[in-house]
N, C-alpha and C positions, 0 to 999 in steps of 0.2 A: 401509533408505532412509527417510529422515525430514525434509521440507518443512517450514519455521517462516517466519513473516512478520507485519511489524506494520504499524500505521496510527496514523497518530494521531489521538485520536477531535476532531475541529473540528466547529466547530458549521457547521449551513446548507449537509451535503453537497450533492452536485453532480455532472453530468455525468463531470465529469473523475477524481473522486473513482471511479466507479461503471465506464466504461471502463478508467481509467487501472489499479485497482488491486482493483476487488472482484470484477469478473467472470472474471479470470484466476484469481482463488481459489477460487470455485467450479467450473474449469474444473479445477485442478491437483486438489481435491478427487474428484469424480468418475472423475479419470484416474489417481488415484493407485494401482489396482491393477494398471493396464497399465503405467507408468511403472513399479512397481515387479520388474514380471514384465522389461521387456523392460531392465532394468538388470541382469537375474539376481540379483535379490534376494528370496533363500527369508525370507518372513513368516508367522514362526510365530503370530504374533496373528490370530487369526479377523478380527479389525475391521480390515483391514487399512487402512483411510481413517483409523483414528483417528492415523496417524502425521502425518498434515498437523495444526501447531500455528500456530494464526491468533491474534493476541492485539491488544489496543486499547495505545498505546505513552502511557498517560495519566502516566506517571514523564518520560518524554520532553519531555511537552508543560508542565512546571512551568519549563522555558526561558524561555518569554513569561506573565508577569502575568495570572493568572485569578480570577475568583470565584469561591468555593466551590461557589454550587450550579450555575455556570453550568458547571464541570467537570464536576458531575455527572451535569446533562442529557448534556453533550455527547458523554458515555462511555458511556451509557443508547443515545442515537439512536444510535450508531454502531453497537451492540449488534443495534441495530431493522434497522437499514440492513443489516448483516451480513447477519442470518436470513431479512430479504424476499428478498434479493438471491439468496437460496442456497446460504447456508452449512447445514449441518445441526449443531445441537452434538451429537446420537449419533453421527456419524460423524468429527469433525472436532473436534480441543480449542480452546475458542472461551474466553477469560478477555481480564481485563486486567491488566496488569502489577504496579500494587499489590496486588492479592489475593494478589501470589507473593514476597512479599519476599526469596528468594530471589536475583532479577533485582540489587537494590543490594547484597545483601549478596557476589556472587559481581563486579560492577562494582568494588566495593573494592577486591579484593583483585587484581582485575587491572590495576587503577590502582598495583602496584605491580611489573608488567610494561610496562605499556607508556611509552612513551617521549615526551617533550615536542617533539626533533625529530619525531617520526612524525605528531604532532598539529598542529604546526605547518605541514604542506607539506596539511592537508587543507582544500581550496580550498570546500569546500560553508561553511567558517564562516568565511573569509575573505569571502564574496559574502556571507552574511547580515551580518556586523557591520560593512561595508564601513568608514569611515575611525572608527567609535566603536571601533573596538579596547577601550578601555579600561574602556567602561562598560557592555560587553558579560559577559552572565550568565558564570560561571564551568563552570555546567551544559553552554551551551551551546558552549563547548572539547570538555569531556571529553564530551559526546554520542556520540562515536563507540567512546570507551570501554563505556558503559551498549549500545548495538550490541552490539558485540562479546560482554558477557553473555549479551544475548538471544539469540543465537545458541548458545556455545558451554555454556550449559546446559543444553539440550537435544540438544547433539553432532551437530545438524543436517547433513547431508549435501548439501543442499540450500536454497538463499536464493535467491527468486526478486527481478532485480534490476532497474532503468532505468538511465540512463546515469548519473544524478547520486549514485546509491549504488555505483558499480562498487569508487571509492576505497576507500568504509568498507569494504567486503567484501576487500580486499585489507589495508586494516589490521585487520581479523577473522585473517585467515590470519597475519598477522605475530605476532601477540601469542600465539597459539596458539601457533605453531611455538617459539616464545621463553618460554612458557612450560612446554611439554615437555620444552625441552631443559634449561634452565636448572634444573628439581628433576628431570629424569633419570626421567622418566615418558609414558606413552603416555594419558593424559589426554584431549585434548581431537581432537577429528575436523576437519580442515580444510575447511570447507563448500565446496562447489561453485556456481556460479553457476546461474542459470535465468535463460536470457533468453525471457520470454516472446512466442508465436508471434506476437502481435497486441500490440505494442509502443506501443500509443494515449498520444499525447500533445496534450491537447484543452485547445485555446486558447480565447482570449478571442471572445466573439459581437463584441463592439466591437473588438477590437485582434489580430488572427492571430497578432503579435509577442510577445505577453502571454501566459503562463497563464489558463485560466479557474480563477478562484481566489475562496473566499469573502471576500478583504479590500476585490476593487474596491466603490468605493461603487457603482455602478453595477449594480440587481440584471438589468439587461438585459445583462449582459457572461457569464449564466452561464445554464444549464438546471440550476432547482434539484429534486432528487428529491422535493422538496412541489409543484410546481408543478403546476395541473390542467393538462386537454388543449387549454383554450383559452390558458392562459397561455405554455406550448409553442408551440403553433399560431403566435401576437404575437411571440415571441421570435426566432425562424427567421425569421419573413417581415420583422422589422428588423435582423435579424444584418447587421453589413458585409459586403457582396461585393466586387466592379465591374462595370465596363459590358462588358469580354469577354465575347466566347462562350467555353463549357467546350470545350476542346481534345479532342484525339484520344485521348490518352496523358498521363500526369503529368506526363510531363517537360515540356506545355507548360504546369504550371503553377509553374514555379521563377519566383520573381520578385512571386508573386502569393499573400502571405500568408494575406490571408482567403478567398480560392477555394481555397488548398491545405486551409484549417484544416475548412471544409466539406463538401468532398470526401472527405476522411479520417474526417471523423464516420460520414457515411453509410456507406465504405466498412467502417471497422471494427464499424459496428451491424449490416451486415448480412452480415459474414464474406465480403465480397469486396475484391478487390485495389484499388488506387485507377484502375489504367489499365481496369478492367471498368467502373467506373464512370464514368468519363471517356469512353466510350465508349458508355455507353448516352445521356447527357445533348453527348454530341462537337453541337457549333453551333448549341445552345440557352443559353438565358442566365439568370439566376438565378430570372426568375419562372415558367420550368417546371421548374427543380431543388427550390426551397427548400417547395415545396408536398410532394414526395417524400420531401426528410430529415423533415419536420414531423410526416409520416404515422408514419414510421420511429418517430421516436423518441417520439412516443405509445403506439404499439402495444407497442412495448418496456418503457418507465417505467410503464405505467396498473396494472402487475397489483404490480410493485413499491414502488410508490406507497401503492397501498391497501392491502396488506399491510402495510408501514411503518407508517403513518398508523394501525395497527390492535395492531401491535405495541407502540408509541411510549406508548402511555397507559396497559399495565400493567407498573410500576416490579417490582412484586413479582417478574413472569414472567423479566424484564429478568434482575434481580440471581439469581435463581434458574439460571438459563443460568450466567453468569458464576463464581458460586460451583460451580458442578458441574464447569466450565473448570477453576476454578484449582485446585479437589482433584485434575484429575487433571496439570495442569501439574507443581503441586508433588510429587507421586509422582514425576513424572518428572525433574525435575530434584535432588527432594535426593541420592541416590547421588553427581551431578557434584559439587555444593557441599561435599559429606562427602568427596570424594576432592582435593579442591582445599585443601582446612584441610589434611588428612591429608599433602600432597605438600608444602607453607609448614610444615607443623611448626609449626602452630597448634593446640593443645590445646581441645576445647570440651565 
């Protein structure tokens, strides 16, 4: 059994960044000897954790126009954010995607598997290039090609998903199966999905209908993980709500974007359901909730924070992680690569 997942390193993480996608990885990390056991999967490798592959998707992110060095801060913090957050790199392969050239060189060659209809019905690049069709990167088409790499170089068993990757992961399995069969080879492992138990999807403080996301100019629309405890504090107590009182139950908040987007912070900060919560705050109104989430997510962010913030300014420690990552990335994946030339009848 073997878990892989990427992120792309952006600058000025964030809330959403940290529920939505880092603390599930630490969750799978830690769980992955039980996950591994109650799948009945005999691991012969003593490090049994080292099978979760977490990696920074910085090949990804050359989609959109960047500086040089501001990639490189950005792939450094995210690095930072990782290891405060709880990643271990002895237990967990922690690299970023350039260190393993591997990743484009095994994207090549399954760019000449996969298919233009297949790419064409995938609607995540139809929503980003919305009517600029034309003058949309070429990168960012075949992105779900370079996906499918990252996955099937590692023969992952396992892809932990949201709702707006479910696609790629399903053109993961296509290209795969099309490529086994097409050189008459047992190759490549068709991943499985994970949907994660706590499925956070953490909106905008101004807008519930939004993502919280680093491009609003707005830095009141976000809880950024540099943020101290008084800037938290200011941000919750002007987050949009309404004038309702919080309901009994969830259900009476359909209708009610930024009381639902609220409610769901706190409940997924503090591992309960959203009608527990609903229920502890039922006919009170936002200025005896928003004092609560505030404490919440202090308590939560302030050890991650300073950690971060501590991590963040030695470059050295940084790339030293990353390089240890991608020595063992690449163990692991040249065998795929050398069996993928080998099954093309590519000579190297």
């Amino acid at each position: 059994m073997r878990v892989l997942s990427g992120i792309q390193p952006t600058g000025n993480l964030h809330l959403g960044n940290y529920l939505g996608a880092i603390r599930n990885w630490v969750r799978m990390q830690d769980e992955m000897p039980a996950m591994a056991a109650q799948a009945g999967v005999a691991n012969s490798d003593k490090n049994a954790e080292s099978q979760c592959f977490f990696f920074l998707a910085d090949m990804h992110s050359i989609t959109v126009h960047e500086g040089r060095e501001q990639r490189i801060r950005n792939v450094r913090d995210m690095a930072a954010a990782l290891v405060a957050a709880g990643i271990d790199p002895d237990r967990s392969v922690l690299f970023n995607q350039a260190r393993v050239p591997a990743h484009a060189e095994l994207c090549w060659l399954l760019n000449g598997t996969a298919r233009i209809g297949w790419l064409n019905r995938m609607t995540q690049f139809k929503d980003k290039v919305g009517k600029d069709r034309e003058g949309a990167s070429i990168g960012l088409f075949v992105y779900p090609v370079l996906q499918a790499a990252d996955i099937l170089l590692y023969n992952a068993t396992h892809v932990p998903v949201g709702e707006d990757q479910k696609q790629h992961l399903e053109l993961c399995r296509d290209i795969a199966t099309k490529f086994n069969t097409d050189f008459g080879v047992d190759l490549f492992t068709l991943p499985a999905p994970i949907i994660p138990k706590e499925s956070a999807r953490i909106m905008s403080l101004r807008d519930g209908t939004a993502k919280m996301s680093k491009s609003d100019p707005s830095d009141m629309s976000r809880i950024n993980l540099t943020d101290d405890d008084d800037a938290i504090m200011a941000k919750v107590k002007k987050a949009k709500s309404d004038q309702e009182m919080l309901p009994e139950t969830a259900e009476g908040l359909v209708g009610r974007p930024e009381a639902t987007n609220l409610v769901g912070i706190l409940a997924t900060l503090t591992g309960r359901t959203t009608d527990a919560v609903c229920a502890e705050f039922a006919g009170k109104g936002f200025g005896a909730f928003k004092p609560a989430l505030g404490e919440a997510l202090v308590e939560t962010l302030r050890p991650i924070r300073e950690r971060f913030l501590e991590l963040r300014t030695d470059d050295a420690a940084l790339d030293a992680i990353l390089d240890k990552g991608a020595a063992r990335a690449a163990a692991a994946a040249e065998p795929t690569l050398r069996a993928a030339y080998d099954a093309m009848g590519l000579m190297r």
